[in-house]
C-alpha positions as CSV (number, residue, x, y, z in Angstrom):
1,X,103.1,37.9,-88.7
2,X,105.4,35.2,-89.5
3,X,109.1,35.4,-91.4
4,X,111.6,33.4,-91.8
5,X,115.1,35.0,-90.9
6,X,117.2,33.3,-93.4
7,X,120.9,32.8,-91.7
8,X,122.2,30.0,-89.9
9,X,124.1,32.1,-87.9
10,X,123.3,31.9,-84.2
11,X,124.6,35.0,-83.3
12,X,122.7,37.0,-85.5
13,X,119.9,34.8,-85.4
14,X,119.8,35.4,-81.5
15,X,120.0,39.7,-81.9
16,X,117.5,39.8,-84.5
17,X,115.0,38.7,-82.6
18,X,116.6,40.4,-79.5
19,X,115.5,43.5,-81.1
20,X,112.3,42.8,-83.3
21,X,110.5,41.3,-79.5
22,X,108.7,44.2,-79.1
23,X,106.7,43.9,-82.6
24,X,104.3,41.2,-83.7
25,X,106.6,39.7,-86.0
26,X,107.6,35.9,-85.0
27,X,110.9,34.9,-86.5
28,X,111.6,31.6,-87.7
29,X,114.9,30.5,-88.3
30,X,116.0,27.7,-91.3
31,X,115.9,25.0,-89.0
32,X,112.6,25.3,-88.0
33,X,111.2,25.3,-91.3
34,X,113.6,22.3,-92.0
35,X,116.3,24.2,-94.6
36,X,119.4,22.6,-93.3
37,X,121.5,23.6,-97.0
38,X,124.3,26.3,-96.5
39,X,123.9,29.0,-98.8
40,X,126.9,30.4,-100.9
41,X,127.1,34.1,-101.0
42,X,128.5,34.4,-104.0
43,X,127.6,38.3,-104.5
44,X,129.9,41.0,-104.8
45,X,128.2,43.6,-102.7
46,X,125.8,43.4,-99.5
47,X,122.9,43.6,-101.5
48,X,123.7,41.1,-104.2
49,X,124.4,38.6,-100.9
50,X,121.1,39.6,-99.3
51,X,119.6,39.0,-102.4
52,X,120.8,35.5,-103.0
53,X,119.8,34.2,-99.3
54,X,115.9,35.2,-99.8
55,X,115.8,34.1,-103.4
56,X,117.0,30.5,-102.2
57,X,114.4,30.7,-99.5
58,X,112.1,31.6,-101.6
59,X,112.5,29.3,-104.5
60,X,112.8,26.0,-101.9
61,X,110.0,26.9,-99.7
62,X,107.8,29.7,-101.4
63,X,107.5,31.8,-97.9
64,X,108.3,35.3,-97.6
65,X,111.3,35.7,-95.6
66,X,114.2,38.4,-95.1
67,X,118.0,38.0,-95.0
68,X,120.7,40.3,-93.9
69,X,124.3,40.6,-95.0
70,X,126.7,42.6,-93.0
71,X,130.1,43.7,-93.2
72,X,132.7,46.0,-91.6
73,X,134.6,48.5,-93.8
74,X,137.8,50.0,-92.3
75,X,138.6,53.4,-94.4
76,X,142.9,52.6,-94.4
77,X,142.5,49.3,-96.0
78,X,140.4,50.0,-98.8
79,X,137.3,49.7,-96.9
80,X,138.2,46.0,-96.5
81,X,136.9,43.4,-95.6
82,X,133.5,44.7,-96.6
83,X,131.8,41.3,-98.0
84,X,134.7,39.5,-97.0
85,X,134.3,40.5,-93.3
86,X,132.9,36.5,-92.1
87,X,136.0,35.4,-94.3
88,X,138.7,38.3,-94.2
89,X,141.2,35.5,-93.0
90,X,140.6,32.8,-95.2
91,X,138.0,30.3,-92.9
92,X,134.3,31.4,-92.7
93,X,133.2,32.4,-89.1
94,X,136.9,32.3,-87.7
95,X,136.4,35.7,-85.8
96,X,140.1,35.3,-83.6
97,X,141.5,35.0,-86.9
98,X,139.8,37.8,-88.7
99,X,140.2,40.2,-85.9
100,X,143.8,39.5,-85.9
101,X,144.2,39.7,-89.8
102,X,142.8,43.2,-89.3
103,X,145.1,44.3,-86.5
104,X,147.9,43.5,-88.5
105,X,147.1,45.5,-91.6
106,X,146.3,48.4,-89.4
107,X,149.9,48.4,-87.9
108,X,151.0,51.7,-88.8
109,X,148.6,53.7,-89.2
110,X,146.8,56.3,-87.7
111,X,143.4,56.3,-89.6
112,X,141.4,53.9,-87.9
113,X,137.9,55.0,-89.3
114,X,135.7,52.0,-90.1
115,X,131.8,51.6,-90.2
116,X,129.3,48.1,-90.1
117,X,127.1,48.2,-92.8
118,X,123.9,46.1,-92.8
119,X,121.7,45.8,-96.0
120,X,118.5,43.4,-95.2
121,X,116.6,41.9,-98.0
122,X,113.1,41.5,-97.5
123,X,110.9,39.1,-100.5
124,X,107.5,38.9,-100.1
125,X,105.1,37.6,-102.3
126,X,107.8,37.8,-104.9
127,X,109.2,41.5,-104.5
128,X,112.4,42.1,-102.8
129,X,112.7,45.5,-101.2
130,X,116.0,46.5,-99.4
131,X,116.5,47.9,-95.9
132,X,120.0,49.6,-95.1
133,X,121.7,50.7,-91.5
134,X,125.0,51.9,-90.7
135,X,127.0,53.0,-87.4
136,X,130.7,54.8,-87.7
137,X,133.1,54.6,-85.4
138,X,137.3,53.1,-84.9
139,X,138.9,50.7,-84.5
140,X,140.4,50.2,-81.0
141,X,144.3,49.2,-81.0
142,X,143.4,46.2,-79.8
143,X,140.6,43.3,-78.9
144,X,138.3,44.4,-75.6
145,X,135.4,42.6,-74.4
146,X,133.7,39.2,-74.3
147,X,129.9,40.0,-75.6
148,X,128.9,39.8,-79.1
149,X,130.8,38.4,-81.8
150,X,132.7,38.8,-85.1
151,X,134.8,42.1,-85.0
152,X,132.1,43.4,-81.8
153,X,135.9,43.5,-79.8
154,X,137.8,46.0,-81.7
155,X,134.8,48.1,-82.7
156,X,134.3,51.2,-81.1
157,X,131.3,53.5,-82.2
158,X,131.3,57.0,-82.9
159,X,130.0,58.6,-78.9
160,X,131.7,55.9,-76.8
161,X,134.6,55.0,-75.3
162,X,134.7,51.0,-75.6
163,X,133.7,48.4,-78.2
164,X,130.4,46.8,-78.9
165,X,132.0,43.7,-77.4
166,X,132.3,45.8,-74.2
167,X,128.9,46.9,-74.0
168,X,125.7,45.1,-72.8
169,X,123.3,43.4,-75.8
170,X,120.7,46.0,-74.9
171,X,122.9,49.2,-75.8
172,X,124.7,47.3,-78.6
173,X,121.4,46.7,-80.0
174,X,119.8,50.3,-79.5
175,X,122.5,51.9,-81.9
176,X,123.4,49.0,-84.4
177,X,123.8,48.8,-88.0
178,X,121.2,45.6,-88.1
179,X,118.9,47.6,-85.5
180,X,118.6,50.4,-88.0
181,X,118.0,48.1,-91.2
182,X,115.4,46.6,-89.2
183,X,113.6,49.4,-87.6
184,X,113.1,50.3,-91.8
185,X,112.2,47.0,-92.2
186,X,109.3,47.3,-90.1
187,X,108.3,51.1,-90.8
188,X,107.5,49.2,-94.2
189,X,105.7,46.4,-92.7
190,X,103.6,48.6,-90.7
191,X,102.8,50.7,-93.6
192,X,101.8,47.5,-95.3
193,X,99.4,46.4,-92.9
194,X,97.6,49.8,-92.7
């Protein structure tokens, strides 16, 4: 089976199909089926961004395809920056910047409970259905690691003792948010195709 993952981000792009390899699902990303447009997410909550990727996809190229929006909520600053997280400090993708912005507001205090939320969108043949993952965990005190990216450095998940930037791709991707989203994802493909 074919699907189009619709992000332009490289990083995701790259761990999605890191962790769908072993099914029969081939992911195609928006350059290879020649959407090169940026799409706003203009949605308020992780499924209303979702949403809005695959409906754009959809209406342009009339192919089933799935999105994912994702976001880190940190429980002392109002579970900030939740939608916001690729944006916290003001320029998209500026993870040094966000990851700082977040140090900052944490200075202080002693809650450092946070979680990564995934919610993945999946349309086909005109139905979106919705696929969710989460992992808890802290925030460390500060950045550690060079692997992943976006706030991968300061995250820590509940069970360990070092962030996801600190650990190899393989573990990261074994206990993920976007690893649980799309092990549902394909539990519902499967029972699809039966």
């Amino acid at each position: 089976m074919n699907l189009v993952f619709a992000s332009n981000n490289a990083h995701k792009l790259e761990e999605v199909k890191a962790i769908l390899a072993p099914s029969n699902i081939l992911i195609k990303s928006l350059n290879e089926i020649g959407f090169l447009e940026e799409i706003e997410e203009i949605g308020m909550t992780f499924h209303e961004n979702a949403a809005v990727k695959v409906n754009a996809i959809y209406l342009a190229k009339g192919i089933n395809c799935f999105a994912d929006d994702s976001g880190l909520e940190v429980e002392a600053v109002n579970n900030q920056p939740g939608v916001f997280s690729a944006r916290y400090a003001g320029e998209h993708g500026n993870h040094e910047a966000n990851n700082q912005k977040l140090l900052k507001e944490l200075e202080g205090k002693s809650n450092r409970k946070a979680c990564f939320k995934t919610v993945i969108a999946l349309l086909m043949d005109g139905k979106i259905q919705y696929f969710e993952g989460r992992v808890d965990g802290v925030i460390a005190e500060e950045l550690s690691g060079n692997r992943g990216f976006g706030y991968d450095p300061l995250f820590i998940p509940d069970g360990y003792d070092r962030t996801f930037a600190d650990m190899p791709a393989e573990i990261k991707n074994s206990i993920s948010h976007r690893k649980q989203a799309l092990e549902a994802m394909l539990e519902f493909l499967n029972q699809c195709n039966q």
